[in-house]
C-alpha positions as protocol buffer text, in pm:
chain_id: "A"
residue {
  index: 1
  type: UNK
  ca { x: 0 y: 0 z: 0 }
}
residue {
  index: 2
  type: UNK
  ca { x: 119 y: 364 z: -108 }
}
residue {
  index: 3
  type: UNK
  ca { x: 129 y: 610 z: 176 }
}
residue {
  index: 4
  type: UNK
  ca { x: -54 y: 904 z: 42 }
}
residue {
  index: 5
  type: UNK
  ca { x: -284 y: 686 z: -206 }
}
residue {
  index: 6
  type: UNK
  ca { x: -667 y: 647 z: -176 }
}
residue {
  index: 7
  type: UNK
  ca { x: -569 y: 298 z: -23 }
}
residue {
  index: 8
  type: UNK
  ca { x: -447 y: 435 z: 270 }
}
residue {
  index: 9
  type: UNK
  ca { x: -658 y: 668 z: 302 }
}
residue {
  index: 10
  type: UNK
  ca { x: -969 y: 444 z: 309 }
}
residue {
  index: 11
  type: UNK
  ca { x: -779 y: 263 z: 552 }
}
residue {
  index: 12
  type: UNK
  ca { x: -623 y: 505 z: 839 }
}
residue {
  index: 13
  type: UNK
  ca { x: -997 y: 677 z: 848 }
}
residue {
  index: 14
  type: UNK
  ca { x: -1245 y: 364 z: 820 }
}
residue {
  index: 15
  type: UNK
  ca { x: -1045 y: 177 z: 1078 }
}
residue {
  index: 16
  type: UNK
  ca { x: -1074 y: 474 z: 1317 }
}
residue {
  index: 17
  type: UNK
  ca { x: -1398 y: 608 z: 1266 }
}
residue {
  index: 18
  type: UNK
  ca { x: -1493 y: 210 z: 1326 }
}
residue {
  index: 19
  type: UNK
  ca { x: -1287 y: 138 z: 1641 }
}
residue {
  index: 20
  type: UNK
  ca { x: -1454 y: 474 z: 1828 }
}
residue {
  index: 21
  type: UNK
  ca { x: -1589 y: 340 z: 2186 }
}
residue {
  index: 22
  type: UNK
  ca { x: -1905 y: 469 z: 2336 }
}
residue {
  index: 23
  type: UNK
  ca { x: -1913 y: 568 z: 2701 }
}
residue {
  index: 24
  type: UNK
  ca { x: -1994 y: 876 z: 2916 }
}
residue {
  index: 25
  type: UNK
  ca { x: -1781 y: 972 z: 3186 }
}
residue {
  index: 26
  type: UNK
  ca { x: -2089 y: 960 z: 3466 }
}
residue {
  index: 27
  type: UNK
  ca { x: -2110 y: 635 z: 3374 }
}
residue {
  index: 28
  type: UNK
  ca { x: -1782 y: 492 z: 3462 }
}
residue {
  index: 29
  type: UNK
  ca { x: -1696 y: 308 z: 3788 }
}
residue {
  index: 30
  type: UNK
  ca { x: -1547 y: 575 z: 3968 }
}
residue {
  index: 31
  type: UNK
  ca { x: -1380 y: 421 z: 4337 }
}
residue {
  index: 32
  type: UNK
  ca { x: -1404 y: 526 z: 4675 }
}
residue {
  index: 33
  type: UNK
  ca { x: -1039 y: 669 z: 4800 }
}
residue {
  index: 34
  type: UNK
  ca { x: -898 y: 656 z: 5120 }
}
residue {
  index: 35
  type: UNK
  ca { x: -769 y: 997 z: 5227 }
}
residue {
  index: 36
  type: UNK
  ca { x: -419 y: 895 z: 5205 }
}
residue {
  index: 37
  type: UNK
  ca { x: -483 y: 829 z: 4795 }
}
residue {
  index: 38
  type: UNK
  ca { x: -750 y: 1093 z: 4788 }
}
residue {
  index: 39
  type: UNK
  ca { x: -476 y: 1367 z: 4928 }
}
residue {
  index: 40
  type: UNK
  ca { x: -225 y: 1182 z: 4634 }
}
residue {
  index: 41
  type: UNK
  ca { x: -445 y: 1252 z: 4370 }
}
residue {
  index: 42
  type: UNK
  ca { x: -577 y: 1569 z: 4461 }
}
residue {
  index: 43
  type: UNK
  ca { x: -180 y: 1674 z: 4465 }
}
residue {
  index: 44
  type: UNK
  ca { x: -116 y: 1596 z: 4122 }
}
residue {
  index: 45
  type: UNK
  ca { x: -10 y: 1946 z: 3949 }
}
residue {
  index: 46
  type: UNK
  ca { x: -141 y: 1857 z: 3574 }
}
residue {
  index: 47
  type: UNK
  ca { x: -525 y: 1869 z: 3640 }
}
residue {
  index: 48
  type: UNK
  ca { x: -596 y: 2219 z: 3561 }
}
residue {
  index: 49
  type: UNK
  ca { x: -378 y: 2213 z: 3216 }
}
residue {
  index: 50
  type: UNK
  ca { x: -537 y: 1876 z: 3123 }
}
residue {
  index: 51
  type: UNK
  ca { x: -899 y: 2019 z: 3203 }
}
residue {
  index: 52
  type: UNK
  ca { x: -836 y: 2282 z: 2970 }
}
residue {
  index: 53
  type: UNK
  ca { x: -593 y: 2158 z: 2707 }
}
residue {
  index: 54
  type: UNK
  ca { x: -880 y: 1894 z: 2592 }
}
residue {
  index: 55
  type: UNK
  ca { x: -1134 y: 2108 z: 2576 }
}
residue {
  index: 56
  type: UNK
  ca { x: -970 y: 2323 z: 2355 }
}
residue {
  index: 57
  type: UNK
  ca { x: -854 y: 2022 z: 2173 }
}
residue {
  index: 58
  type: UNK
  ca { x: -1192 y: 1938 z: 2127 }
}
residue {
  index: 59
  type: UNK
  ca { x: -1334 y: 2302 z: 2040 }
}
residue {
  index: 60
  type: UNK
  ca { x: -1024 y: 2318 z: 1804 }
}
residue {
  index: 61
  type: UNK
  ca { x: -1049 y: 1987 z: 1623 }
}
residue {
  index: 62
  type: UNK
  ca { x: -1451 y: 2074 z: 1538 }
}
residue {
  index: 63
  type: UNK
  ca { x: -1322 y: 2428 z: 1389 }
}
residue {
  index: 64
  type: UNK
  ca { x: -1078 y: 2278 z: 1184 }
}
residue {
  index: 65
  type: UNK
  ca { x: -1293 y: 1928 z: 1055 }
}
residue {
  index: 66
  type: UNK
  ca { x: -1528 y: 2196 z: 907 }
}
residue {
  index: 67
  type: UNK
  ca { x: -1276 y: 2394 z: 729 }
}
residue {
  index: 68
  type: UNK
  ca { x: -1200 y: 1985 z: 525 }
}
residue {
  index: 69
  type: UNK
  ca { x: -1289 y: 1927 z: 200 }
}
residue {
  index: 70
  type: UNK
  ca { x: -1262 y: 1560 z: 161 }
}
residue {
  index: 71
  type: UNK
  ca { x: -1559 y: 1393 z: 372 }
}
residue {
  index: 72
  type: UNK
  ca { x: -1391 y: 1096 z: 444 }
}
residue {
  index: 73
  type: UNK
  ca { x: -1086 y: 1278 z: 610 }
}
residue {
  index: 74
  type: UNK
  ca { x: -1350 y: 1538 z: 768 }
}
residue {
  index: 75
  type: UNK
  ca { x: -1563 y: 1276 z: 951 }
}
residue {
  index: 76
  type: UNK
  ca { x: -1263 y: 1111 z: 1138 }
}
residue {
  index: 77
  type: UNK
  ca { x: -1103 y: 1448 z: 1244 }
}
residue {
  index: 78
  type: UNK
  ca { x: -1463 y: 1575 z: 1382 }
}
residue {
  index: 79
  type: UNK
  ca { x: -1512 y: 1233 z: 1534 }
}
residue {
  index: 80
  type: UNK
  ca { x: -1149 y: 1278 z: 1694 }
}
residue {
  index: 81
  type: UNK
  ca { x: -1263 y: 1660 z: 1768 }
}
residue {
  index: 82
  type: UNK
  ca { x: -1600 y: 1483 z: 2010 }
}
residue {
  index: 83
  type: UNK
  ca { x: -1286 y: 1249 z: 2185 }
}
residue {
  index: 84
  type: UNK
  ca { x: -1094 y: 1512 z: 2278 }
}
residue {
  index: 85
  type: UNK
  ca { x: -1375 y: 1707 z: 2393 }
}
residue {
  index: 86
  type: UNK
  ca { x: -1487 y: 1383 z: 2598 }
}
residue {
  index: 87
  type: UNK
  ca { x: -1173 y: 1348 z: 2740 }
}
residue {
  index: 88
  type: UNK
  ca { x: -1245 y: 1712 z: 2861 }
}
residue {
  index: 89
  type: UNK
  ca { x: -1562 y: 1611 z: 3048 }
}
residue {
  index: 90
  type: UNK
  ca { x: -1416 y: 1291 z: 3185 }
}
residue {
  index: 91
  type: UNK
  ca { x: -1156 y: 1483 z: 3355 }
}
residue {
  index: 92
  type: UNK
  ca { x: -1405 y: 1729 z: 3464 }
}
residue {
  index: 93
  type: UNK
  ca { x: -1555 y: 1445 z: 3649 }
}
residue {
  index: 94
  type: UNK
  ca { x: -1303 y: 1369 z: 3807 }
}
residue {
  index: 95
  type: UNK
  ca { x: -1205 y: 1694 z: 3929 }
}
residue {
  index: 96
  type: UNK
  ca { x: -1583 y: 1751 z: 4060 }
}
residue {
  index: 97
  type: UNK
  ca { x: -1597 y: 1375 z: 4236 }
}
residue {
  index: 98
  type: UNK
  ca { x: -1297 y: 1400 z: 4410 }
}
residue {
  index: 99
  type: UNK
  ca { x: -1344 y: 1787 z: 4480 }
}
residue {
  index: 100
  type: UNK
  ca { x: -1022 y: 1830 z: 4321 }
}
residue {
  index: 101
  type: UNK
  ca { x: -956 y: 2280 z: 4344 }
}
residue {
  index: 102
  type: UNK
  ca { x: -904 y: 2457 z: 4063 }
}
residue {
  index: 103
  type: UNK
  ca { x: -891 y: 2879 z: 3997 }
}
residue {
  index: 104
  type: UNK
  ca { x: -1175 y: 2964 z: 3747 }
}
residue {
  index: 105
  type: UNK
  ca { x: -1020 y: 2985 z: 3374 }
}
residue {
  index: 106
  type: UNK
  ca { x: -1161 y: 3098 z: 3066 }
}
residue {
  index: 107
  type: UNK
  ca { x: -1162 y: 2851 z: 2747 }
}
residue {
  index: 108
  type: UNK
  ca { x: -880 y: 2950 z: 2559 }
}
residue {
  index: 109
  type: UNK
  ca { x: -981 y: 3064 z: 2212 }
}
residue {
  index: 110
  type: UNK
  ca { x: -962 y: 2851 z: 1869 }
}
residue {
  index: 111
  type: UNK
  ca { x: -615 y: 2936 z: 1715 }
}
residue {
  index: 112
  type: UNK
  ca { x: -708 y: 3166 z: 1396 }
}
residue {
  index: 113
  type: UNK
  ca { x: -427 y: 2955 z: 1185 }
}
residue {
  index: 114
  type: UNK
  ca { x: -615 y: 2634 z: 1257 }
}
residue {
  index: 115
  type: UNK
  ca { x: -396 y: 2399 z: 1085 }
}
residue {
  index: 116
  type: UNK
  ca { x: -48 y: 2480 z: 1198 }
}
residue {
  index: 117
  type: UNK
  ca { x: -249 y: 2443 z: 1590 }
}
residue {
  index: 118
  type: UNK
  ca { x: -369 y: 2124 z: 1512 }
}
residue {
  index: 119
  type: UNK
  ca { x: -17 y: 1989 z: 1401 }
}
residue {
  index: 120
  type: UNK
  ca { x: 183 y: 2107 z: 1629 }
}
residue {
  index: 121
  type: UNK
  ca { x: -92 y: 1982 z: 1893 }
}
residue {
  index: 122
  type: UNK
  ca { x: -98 y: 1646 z: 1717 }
}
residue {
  index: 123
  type: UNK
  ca { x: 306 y: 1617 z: 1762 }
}
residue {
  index: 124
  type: UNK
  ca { x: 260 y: 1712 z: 2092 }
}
residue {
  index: 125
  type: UNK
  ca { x: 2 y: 1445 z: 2202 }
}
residue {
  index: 126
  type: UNK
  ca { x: 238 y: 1184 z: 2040 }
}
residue {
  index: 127
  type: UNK
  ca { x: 523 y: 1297 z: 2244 }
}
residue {
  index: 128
  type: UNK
  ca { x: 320 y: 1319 z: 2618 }
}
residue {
  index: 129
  type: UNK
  ca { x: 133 y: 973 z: 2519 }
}
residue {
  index: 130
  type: UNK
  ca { x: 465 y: 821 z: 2467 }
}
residue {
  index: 131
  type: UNK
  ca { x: 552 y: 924 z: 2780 }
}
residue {
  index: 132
  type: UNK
  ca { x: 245 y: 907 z: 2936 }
}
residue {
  index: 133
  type: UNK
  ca { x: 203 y: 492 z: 2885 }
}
residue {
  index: 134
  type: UNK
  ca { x: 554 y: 417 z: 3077 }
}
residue {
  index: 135
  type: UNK
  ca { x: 407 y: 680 z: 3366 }
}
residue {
  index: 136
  type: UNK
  ca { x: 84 y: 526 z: 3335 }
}
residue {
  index: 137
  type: UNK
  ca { x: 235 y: 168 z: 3409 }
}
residue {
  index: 138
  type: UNK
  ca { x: 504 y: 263 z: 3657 }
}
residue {
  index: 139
  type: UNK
  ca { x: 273 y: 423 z: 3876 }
}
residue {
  index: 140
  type: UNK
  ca { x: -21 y: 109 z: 3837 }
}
residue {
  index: 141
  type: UNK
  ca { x: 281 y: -149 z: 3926 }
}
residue {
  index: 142
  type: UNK
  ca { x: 383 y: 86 z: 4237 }
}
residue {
  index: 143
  type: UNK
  ca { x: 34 y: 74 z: 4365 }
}
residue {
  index: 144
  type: UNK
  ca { x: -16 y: 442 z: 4365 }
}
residue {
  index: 145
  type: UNK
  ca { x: -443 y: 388 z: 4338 }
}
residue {
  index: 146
  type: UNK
  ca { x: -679 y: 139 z: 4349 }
}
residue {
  index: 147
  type: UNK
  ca { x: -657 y: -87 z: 4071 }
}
residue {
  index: 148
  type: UNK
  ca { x: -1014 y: 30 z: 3920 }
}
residue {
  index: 149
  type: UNK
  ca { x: -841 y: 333 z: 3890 }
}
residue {
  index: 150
  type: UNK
  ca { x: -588 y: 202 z: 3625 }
}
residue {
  index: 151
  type: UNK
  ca { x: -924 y: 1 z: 3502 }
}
residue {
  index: 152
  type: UNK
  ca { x: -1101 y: 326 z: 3354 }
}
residue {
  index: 153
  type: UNK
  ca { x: -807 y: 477 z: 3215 }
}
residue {
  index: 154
  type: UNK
  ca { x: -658 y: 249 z: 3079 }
}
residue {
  index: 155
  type: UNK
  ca { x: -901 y: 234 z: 2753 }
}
residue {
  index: 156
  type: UNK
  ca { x: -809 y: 625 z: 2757 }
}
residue {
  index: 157
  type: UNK
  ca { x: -482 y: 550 z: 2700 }
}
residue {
  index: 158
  type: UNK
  ca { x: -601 y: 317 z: 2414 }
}
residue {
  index: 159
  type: UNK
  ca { x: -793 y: 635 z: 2266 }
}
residue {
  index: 160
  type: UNK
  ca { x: -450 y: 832 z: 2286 }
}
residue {
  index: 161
  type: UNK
  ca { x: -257 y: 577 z: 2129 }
}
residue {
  index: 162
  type: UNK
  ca { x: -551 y: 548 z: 1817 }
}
residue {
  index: 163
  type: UNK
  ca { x: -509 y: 940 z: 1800 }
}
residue {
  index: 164
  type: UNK
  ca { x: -139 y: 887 z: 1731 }
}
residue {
  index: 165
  type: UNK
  ca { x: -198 y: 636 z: 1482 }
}
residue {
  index: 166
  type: UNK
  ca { x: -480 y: 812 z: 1276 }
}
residue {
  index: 167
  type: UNK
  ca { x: -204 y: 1179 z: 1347 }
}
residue {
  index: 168
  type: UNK
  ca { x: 69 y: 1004 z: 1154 }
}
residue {
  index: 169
  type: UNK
  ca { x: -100 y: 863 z: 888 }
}
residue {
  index: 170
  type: UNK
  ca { x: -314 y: 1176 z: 812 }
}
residue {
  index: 171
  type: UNK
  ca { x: -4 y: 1359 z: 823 }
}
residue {
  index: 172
  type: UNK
  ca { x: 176 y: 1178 z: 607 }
}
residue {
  index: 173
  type: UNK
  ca { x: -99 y: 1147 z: 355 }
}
residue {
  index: 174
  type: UNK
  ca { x: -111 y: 1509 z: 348 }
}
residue {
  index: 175
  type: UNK
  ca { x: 217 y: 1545 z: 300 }
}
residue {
  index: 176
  type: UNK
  ca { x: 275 y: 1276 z: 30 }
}
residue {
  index: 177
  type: UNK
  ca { x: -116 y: 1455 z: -176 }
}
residue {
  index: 178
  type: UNK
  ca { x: 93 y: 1793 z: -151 }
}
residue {
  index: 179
  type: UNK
  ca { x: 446 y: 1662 z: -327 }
}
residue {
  index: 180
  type: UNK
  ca { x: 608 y: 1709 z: 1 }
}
residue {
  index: 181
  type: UNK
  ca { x: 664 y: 1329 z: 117 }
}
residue {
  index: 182
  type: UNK
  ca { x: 1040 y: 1391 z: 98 }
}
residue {
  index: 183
  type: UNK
  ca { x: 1015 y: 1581 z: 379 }
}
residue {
  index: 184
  type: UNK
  ca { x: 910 y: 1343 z: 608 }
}
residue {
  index: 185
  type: UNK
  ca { x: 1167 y: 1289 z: 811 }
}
residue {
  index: 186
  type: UNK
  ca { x: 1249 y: 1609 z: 811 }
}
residue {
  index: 187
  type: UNK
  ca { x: 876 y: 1768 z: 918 }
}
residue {
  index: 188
  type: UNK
  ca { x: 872 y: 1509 z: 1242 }
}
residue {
  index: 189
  type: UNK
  ca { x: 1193 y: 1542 z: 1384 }
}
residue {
  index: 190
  type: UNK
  ca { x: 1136 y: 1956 z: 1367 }
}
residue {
  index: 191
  type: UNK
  ca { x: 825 y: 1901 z: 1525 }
}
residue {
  index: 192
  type: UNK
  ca { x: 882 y: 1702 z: 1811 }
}
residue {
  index: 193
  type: UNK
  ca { x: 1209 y: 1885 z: 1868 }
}
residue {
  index: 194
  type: UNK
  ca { x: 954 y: 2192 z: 1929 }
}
residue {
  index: 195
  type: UNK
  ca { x: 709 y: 1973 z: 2157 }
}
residue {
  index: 196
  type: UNK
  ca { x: 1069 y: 1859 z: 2331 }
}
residue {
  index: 197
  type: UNK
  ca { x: 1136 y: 2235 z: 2388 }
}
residue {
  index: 198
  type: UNK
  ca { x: 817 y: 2355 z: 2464 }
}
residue {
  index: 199
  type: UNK
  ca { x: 810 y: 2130 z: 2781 }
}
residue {
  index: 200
  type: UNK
  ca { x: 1131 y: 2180 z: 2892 }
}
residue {
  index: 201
  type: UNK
  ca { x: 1054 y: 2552 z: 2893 }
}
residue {
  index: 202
  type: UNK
  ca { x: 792 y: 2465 z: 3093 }
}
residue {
  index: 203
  type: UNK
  ca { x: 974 y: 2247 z: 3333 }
}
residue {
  index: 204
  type: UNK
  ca { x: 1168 y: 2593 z: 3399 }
}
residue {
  index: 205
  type: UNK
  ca { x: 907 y: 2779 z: 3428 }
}
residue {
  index: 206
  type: UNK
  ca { x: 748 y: 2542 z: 3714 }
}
residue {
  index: 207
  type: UNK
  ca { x: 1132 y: 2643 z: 3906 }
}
residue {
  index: 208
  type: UNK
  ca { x: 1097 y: 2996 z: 3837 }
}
residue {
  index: 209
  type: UNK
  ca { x: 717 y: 3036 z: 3950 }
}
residue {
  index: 210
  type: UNK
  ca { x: 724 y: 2895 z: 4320 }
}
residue {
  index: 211
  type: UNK
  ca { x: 444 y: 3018 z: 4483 }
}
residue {
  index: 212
  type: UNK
  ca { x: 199 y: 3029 z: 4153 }
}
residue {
  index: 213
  type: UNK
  ca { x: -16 y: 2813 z: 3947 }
}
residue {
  index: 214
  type: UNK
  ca { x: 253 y: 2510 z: 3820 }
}
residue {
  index: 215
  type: UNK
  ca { x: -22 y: 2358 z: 3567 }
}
residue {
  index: 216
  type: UNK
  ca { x: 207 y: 2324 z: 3302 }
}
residue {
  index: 217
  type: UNK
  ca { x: 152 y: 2214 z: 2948 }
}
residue {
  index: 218
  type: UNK
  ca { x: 189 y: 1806 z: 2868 }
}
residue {
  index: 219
  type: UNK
  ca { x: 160 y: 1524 z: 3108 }
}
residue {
  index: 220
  type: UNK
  ca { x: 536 y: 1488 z: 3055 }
}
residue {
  index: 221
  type: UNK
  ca { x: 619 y: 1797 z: 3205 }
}
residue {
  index: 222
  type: UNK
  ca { x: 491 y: 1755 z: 3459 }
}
residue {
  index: 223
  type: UNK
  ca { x: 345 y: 1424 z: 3547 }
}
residue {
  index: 224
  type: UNK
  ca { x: 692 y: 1248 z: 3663 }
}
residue {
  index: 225
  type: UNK
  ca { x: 713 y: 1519 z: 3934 }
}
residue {
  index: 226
  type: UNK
  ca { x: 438 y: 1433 z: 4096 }
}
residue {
  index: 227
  type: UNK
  ca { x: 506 y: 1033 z: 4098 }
}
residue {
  index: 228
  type: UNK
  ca { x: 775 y: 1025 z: 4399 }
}
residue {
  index: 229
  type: UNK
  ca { x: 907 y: 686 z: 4295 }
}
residue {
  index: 230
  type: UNK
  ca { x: 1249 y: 521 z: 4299 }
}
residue {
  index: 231
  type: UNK
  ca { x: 1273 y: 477 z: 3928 }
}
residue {
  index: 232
  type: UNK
  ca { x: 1642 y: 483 z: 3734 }
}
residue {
  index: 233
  type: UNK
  ca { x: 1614 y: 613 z: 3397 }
}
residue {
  index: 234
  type: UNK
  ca { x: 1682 y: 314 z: 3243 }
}
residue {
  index: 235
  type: UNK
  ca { x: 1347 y: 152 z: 3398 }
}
residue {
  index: 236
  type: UNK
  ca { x: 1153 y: 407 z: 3295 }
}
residue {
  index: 237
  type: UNK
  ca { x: 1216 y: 435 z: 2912 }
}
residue {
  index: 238
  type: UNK
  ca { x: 1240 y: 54 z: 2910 }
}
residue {
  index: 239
  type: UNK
  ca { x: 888 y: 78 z: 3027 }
}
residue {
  index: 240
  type: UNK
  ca { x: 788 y: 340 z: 2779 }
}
residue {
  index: 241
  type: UNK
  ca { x: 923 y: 146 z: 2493 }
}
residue {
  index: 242
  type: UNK
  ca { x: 738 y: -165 z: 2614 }
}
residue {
  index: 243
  type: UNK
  ca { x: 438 y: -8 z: 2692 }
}
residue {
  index: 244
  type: UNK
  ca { x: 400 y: 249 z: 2379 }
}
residue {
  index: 245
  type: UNK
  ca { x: 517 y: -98 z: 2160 }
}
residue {
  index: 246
  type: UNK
  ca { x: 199 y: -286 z: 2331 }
}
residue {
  index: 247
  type: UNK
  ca { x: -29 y: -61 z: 2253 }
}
residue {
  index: 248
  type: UNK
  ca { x: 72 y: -5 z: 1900 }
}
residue {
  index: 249
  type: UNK
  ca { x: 57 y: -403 z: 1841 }
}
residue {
  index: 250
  type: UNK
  ca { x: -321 y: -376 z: 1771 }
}
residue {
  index: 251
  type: UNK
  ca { x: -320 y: -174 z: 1480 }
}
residue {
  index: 252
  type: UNK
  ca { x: -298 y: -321 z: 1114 }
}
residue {
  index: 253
  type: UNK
  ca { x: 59 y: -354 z: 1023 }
}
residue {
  index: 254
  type: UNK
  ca { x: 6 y: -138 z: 700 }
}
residue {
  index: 255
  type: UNK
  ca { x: -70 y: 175 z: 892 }
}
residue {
  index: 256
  type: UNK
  ca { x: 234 y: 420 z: 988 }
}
residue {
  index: 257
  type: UNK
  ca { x: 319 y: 431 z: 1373 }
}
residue {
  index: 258
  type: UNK
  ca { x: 507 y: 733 z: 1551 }
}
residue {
  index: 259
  type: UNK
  ca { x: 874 y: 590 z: 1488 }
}
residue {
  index: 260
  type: UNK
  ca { x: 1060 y: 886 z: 1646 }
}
residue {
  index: 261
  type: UNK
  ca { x: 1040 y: 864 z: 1982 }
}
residue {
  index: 262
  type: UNK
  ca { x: 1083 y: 504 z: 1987 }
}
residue {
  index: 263
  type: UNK
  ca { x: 1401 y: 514 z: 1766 }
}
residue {
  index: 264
  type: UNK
  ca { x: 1548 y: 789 z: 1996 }
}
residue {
  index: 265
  type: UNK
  ca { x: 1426 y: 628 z: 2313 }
}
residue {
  index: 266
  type: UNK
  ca { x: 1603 y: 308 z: 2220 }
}
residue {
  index: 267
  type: UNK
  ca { x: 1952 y: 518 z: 2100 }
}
residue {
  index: 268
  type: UNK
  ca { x: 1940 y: 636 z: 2501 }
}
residue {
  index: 269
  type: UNK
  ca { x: 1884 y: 344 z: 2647 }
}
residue {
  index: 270
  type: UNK
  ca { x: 2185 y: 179 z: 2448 }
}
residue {
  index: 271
  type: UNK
  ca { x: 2382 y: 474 z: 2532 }
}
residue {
  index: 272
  type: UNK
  ca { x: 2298 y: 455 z: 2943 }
}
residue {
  index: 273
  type: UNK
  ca { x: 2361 y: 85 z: 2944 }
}
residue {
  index: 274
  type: UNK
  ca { x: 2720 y: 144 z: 2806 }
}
residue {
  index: 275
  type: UNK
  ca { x: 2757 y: 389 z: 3103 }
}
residue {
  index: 276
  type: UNK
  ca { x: 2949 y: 260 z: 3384 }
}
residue {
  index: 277
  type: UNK
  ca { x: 2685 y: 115 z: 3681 }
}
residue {
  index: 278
  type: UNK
  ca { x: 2713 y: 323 z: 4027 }
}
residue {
  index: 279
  type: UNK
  ca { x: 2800 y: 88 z: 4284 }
}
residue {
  index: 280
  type: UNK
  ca { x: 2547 y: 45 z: 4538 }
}
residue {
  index: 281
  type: UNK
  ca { x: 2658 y: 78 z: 4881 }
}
residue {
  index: 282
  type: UNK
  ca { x: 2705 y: -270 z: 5078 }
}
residue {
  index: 283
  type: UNK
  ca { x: 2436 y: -262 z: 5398 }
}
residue {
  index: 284
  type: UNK
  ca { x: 2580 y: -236 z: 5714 }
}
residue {
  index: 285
  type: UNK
  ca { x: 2604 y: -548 z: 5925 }
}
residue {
  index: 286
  type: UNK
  ca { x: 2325 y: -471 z: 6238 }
}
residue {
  index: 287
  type: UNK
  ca { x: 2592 y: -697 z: 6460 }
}
């Protein structure tokens, strides 16, 4: 199959527009916490950029399906546009069940350049979902909530890793229909080299703002500061690799996956085991 043909096409917008899952967020099996986890969760600093990252996500993605000219292309982006926007609601949920406190914000506006925002905010969800899984299953192994917790969000996770799989393609195909498909390579690594810096500027920001709001932009920026875990490096992209490779196992083989992060990940990892290993420090004998 051609990337960029009507093949793939057909296929990176039937298969997603047919594997969309119906449930509400009031619906859900939402657990009873102990004030001990209660206290953990209400401490997590990402709530309030989550809350309103999705929404505009979903406000954005609407804007921008209408402004498509092929319908095929248009229904899956819209459809994507009502997940986002779910995603919103779910977390709002959340925040209202677990009286979770947030300072009132306005919804940010939709961008007026509507495409670049919803490109660099597709690059950006790839990055924080890669991420995100090896969090996701770090914290579920270390016990950090009940396990129905990890229950209903795990099929989130799912969603995020569709919305990286229908991202790349589209991409792609758009690339490839405008004469560009050269550029690839080139187009991704640029883009997530932004997402990369955009976080870490935020990651400085959270240092420089003590005292104020630390919602930051992207899970990633903020989501392994609030998971106080004894976790090397080298367990944690292992896990990311393993975790974002699981996920992606589900989807036909002809479809385009995110490569970059996984390629770079990997590079790391091979460069950190080749580091020489800290000696750990023999325990005292209590006699």
């Amino acid at each position: 199959m051609r990337i960029g043909s009507e093949e793939h096409k057909q296929l990176f917008c039937q298969s997603f527009l047919d594997s969309h899952r119906l449930y509400e967020p009031a619906e859900m099996n939402w657990p009873q916490l102990d004030s001990t986890t209660l206290e953990r969760l209400r401490s997590i600093p990402f709530w309030e950029e989550a809350l309103y990252t999705e929404r505009k996500a979903g406000a954005m993605l609407k804007a921008y399906a209408e402004t498509v000219e092929d319908p095929l292309i248009r229904e899956a982006i819209a459809l994507q546009g009502r997940e986002e926007a779910r995603h919103g609601r779910l977390i709002q949920y959340l925040i209202n069940h677990y009286g979770i406190e947030l300072p009132p914000k306005p919804d940010r506006p939709v961008p007026a350049n509507i495409e670049p925002a919803f490109i660099k905010f597709g690059y950006g969800e790839c990055f924080d979902s890669f991420f995100a899984f090896g969090l996701f299953e770090i914290a579920r192994q270390a016990g950090l909530m009940p396990e129905v917790f990890f229950t209903i969000f795990d099929p989130i996770l799912d969603e995020e890793a569709r919305h990286m799989v229908f991202f790349i393609n589209w991409i792609n195909y758009r690339l490839e229909a405008r004469g560009t498909g050269a550029l690839r390579g080139i187009n991704a690594f640029s883009q997530y080299v932004g997402a990369l810096q955009r976080r870490l500027d935020n990651l400085q920001g959270m240092g420089q703002k003590k005292g104020k709001s630390q919602n930051k932009k992207g899970f990633t920026a903020t989501g392994a500061k609030s998971l106080t875990l004894d976790l090397s490096l080298e367990k944690f992209l292992t896990t990311c690799l393993e975790e974002n490779a699981k996920r992606m196992s589900v989807y036909d083989e002809r479809l385009l996956k995110p490569e970059f992060l996984p390629i770079m990940t990997g590079v790391a990892l091979n460069v950190i085991r080749l580091l020489p290993k800290r000696k750990s420090r023999p325990v005292a004998d209590p006699a």
